[in-house]
C-alpha positions, 0 to 999 in steps of 0.5 A: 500500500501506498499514500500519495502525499502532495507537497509545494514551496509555500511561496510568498507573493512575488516581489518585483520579478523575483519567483523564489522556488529555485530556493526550494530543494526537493524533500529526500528520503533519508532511507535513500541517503543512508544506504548510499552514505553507509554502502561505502563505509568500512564498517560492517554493521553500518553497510548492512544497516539498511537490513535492520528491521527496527532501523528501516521500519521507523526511516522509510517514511522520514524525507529531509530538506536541505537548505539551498543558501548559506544564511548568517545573521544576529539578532539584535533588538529584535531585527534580524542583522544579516551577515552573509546570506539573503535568505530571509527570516523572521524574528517572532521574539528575542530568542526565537525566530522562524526560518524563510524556507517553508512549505507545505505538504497535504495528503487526501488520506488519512494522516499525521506529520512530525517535524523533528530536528535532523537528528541522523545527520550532520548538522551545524546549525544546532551551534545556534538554534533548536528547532521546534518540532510539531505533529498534525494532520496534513489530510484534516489541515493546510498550513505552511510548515515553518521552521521556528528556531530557538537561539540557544547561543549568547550572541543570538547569532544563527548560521545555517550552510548550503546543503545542511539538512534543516529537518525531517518530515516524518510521514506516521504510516505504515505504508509507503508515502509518495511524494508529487510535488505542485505548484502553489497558485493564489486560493490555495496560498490564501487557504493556507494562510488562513489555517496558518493564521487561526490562532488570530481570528478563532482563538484557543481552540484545540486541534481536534474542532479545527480538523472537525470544522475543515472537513465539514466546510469541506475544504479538503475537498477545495484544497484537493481540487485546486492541487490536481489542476496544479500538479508538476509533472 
């Protein structure tokens, strides 16, 4: 059995003749990764790690982003004072900030996303920040997926590379997950924007009445018919 899980950059409205998805880097099975990575060591029990039931069954349905622009700022009364890098970012508080590269995944099935820190791969940013981690339900809710960080250091500095690893996705399902990617067009960006912002307009209300009132007002059927018009092939 397989889930076909939809996903997109969550782009935000274009500026002058700027259209930032060649900042966005395909999410990639870190299963895949590792067998490559580990096939080539010299350790037996890592080249066979792929074989390890307990191991592959909890990574299958793990896919990473990488980070597509070498980022360093300070954060310093609250504004964000860039060192290297454009990549633009966010300050939500004096010691936390929310990083410029979100996206947004939605599946029609059933099920549950995690959002972790890359904890199998190596990392630097974690010298700087701790990213918050986060689960909900990407068949009962549409918002985009941004990367809030914690400044863990005393400069209140963050510095992320090219290429680094910024987290994992992980899909909680048994069967095999899918991804097909689409082109995020203005309803579905609006949709979005509006589940992303309910904690403003409809406030403290738990996640369970939130799915409960996306369903009846079947916006998950908007949503799914928007995504099929705008698939990438």
């Amino acid at each position: 059995m397989t889930k076909t899980v939809y996903w997109s950059p969550m782009l935000t409205p274009l500026v002058g003749d700027n259209h930032w998805n060649i900042l966005f880097i395909e999410p990639q099975r870190l299963l895949n990764k590792v067998i490559k990575d580990k096939s080539i060591s010299e350790d037996e029990r890592l080249r066979e790690l792929n074989k390890c039931p307990a191991f592959v069954n909890l990574s299958k349905n793990i896919f990473f982003v990488e980070n597509s622009l070498t980022t360093e700022f300070d954060v310093i009364n609250n504004e964000i004072k860039y060192k290297e890098g454009s990549m633009t970012s966010e300050v939500l508080g004096p010691k936390s900030i929310v990083y410029g590269l979100p996206y947004v995944f939605f599946c029609e099935d059933d099920l549950e996303m995690m959002i972790t820190s890359p904890h199998f791969s190596e990392i630097n940013y974690n010298k700087y920040a701790m990213l918050i981690p986060s689960k909900f339900n990407i068949s009962k809710w549409f918002r985009p997926i941004h990367l809030e960080m914690i400044l863990i250091n005393s400069k209140n500095r963050f510095r992320i590379e090219e290429y680094e690893h910024m987290a994992y996705f992980t899909f909680l399902t048994d069967d095999k997950v899918v991804l097909k990617r689409f082109d995020t067009n203005e309803k579905l960006r609006k949709l979005a924007s509006t589940c992303g912002s309910v904690s403003r307009w409809w406030k403290d209300i738990p996640l369970i009445k939130r799915y409960d009132r996306f369903l009846k007002t079947k916006t998950n059927r908007v949503i799914l018919t928007e995504i099929k018009k705008q698939l990438v092939e």
